[in-house]
Backbone bond lengths (Angstrom), bond angles and torsions (degrees), N, CA, C in turn:
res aa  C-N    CA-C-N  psi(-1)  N-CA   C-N-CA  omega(-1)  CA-C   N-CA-C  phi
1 X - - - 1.447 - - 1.523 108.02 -
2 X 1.189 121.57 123.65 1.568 127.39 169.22 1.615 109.98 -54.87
3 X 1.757 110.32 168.07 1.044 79.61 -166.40 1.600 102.70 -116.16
4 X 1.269 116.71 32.17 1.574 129.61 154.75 1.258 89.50 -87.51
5 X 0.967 152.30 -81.68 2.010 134.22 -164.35 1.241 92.84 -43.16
6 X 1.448 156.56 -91.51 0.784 163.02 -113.46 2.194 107.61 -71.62
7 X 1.479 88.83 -50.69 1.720 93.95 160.81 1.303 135.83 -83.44
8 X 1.380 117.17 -32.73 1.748 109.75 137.80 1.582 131.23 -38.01
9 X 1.369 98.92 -57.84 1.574 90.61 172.99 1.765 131.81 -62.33
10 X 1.721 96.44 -16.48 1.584 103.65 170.01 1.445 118.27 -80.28
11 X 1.533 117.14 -41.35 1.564 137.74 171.24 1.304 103.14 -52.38
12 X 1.649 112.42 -56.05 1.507 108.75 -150.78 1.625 90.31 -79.08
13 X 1.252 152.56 -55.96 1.633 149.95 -177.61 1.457 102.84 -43.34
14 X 1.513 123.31 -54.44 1.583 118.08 -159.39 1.747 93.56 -83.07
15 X 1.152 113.35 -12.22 1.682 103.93 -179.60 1.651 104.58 -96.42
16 X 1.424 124.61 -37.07 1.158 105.21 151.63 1.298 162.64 -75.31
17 X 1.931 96.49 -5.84 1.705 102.34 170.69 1.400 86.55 -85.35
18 X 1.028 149.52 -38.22 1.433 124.72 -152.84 1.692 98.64 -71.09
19 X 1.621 111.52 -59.96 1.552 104.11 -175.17 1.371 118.03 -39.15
20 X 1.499 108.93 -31.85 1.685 119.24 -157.54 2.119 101.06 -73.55
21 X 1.720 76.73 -32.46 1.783 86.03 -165.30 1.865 92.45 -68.46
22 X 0.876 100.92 -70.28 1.504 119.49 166.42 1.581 115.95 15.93
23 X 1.555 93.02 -90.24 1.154 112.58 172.34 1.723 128.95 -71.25
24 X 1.665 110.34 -18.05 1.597 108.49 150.19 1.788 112.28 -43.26
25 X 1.936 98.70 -67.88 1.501 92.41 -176.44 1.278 129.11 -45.21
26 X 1.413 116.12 -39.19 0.963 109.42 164.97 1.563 161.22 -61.92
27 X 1.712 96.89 -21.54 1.208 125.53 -159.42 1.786 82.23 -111.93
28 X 1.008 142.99 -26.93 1.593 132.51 -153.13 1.596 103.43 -107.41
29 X 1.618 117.00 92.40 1.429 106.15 -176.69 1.619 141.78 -51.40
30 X 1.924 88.18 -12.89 1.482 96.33 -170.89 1.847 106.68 -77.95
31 X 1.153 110.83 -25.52 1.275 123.05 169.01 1.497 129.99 -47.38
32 X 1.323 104.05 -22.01 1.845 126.80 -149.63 1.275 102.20 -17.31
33 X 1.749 99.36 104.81 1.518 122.99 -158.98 1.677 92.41 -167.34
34 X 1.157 121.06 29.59 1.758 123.28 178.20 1.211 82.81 -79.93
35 X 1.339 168.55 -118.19 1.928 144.76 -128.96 1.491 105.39 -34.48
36 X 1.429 112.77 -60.45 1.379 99.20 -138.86 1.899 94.92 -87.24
37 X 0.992 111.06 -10.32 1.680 127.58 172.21 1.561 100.46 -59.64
38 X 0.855 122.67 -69.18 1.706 133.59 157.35 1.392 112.90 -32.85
39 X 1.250 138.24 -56.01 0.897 133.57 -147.70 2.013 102.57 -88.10
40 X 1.861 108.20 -23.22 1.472 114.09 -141.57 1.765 74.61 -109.92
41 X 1.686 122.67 -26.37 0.987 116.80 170.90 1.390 116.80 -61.95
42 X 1.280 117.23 -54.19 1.521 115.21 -170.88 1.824 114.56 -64.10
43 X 1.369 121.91 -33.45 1.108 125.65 154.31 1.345 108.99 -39.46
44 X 1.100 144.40 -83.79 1.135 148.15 164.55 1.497 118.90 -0.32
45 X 1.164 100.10 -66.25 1.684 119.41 -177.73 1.666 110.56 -65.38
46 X 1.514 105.51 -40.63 1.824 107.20 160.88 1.183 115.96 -46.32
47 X 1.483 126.70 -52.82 1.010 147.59 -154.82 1.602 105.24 -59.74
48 X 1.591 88.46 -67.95 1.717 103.46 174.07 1.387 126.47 -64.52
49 X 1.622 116.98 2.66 1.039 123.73 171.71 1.671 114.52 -116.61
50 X 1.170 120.72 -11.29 1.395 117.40 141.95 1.293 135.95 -70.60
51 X 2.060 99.40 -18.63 1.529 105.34 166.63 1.626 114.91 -50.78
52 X 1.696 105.31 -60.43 1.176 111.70 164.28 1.529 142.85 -28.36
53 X 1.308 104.27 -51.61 1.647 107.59 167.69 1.384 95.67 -78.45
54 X 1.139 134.95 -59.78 1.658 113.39 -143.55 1.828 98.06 -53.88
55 X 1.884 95.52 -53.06 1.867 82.91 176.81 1.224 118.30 -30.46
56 X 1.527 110.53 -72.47 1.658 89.37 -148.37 1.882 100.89 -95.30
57 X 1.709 116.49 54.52 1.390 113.54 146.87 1.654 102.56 -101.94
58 X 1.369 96.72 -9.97 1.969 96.72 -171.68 1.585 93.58 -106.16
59 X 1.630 122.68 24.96 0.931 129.46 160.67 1.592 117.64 -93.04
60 X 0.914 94.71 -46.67 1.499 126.54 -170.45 1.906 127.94 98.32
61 X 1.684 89.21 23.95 1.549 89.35 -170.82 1.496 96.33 -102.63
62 X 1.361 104.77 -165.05 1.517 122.21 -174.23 1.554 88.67 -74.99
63 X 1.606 110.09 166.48 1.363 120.09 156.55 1.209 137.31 -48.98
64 X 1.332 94.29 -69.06 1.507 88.79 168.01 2.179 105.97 -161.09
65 X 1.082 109.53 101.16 1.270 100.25 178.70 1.765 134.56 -92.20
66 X 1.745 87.46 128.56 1.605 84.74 -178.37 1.021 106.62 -103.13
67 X 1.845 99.24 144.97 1.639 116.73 -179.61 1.799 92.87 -138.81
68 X 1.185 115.49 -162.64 1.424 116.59 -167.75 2.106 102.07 -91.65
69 X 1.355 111.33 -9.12 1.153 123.75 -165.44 1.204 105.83 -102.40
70 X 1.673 124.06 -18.81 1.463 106.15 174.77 1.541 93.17 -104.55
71 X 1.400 124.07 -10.11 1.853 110.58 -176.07 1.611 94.32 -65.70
72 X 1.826 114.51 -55.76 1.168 111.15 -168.14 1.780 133.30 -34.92
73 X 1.823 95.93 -45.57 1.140 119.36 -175.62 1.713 117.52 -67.08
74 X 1.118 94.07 -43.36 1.868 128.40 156.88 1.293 95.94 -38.27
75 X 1.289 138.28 -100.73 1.461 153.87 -155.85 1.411 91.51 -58.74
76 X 1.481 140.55 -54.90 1.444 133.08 -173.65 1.642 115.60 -55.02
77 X 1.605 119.33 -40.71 1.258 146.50 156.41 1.531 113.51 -20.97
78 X 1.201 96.01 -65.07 1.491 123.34 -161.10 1.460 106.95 -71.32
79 X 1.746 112.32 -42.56 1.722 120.32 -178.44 1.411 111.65 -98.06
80 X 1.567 106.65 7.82 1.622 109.91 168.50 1.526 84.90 -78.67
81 X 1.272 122.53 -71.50 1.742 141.97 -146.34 1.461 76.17 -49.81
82 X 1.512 134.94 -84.05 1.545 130.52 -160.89 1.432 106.67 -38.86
83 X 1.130 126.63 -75.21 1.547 126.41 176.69 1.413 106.07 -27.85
84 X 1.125 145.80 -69.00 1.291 150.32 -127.14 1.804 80.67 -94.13
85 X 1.456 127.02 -60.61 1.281 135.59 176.99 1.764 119.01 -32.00
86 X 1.533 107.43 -45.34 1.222 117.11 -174.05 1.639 103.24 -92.17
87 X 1.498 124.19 -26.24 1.187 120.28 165.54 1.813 111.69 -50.17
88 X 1.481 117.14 -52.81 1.503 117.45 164.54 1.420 124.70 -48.74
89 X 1.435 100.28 -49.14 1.578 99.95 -178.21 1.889 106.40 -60.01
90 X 0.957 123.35 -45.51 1.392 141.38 -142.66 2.060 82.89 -67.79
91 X 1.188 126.69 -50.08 1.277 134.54 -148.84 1.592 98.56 -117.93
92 X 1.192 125.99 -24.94 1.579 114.49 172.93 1.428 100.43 -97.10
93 X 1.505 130.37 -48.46 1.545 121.12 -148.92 1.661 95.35 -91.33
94 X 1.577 110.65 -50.69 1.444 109.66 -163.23 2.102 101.36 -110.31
95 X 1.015 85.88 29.78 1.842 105.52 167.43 1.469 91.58 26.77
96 X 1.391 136.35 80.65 0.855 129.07 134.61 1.443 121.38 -131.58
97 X 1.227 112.95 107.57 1.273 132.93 -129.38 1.543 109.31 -92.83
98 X 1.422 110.24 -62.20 1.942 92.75 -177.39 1.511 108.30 -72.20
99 X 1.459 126.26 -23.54 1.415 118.25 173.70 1.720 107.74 -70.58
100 X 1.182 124.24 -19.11 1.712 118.34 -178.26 1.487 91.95 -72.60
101 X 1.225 132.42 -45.63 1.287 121.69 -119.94 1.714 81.67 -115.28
102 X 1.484 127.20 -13.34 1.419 114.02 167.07 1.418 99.51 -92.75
103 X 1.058 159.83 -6.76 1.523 170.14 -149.53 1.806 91.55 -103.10
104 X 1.330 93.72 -82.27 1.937 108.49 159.03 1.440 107.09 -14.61
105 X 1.366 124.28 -78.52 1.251 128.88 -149.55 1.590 90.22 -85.31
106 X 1.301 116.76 -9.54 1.647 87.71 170.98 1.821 116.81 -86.69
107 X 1.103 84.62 -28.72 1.917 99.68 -173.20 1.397 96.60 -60.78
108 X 1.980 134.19 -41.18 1.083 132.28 -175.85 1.702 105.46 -70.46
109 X 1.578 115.38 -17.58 1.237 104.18 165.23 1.194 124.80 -80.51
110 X 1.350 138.44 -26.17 1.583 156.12 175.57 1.484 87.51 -70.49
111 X 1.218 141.52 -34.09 1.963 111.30 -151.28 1.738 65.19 -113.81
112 X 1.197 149.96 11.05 1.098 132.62 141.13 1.176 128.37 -62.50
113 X 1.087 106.43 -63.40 2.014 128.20 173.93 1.343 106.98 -35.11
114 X 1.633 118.14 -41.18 1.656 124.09 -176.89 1.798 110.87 -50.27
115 X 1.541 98.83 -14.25 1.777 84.92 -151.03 2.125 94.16 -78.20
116 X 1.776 106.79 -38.08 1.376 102.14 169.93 0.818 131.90 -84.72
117 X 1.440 112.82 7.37 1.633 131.90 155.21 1.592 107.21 -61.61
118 X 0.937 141.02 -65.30 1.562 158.88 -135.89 1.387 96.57 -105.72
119 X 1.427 135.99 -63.99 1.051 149.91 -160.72 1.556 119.98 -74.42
120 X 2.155 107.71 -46.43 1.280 118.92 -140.98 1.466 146.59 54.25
121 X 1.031 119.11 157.86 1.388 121.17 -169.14 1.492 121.56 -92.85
122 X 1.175 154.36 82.59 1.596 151.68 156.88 0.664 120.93 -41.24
């Protein structure tokens, strides 16, 4: 294993249990832990965003460059994750069930769409 794989995979796990934990505390009332859920979440999200730079300086590219093609993809990213988010909520929290779960399957089509977004097509 190189040893950029090797520090992504340490960054990217400790930045995602924490966000993941994070946002349980936060989100789970029986817990009543909304500060410190916030607080262990956003760590998290640092974390995973230093994953980001450190990769690609042990890439050898720029940090991170904005043009109108990665905001776009960015902002599309972001309203796949909500869609797909409210598809769950819609059918687990507020039980309404075949509208969550077609809502769901559309958002899993949008954070689909990202991959020939990002990647392109050959």
């Amino acid at each position: 294993m190189k040893k950029k794989n090797f520090v992504t995979l340490i960054l990217g796990t400790v930045g995602g249990i924490l966000f993941a934990l994070g946002m349980c505390m936060a989100l789970i009332p029986e817990w009543n832990a909304m500060t410190q859920g916030i607080v262990i979440g956003a760590i998290g999200a640092v974390i995973l965003l230093v994953m980001l730079l450190v990769r690609r300086k042990m890439d050898g590219k720029p940090a991170i460059v904005f043009n109108g093609r990665t905001v776009g993809i960015t902002l599309f990213g972001i309203l796949a994750a909500v869609v797909f988010g409210l598809g769950m909520c819609m059918a687990m929290v507020w039980n309404i069930m075949l509208w969550g779960i077609t809502v769901g399957i559309v958002g899993i089509i949008m954070l689909l769409c990202l991959i020939p977004m990002v990647r392109g097509l050959k």
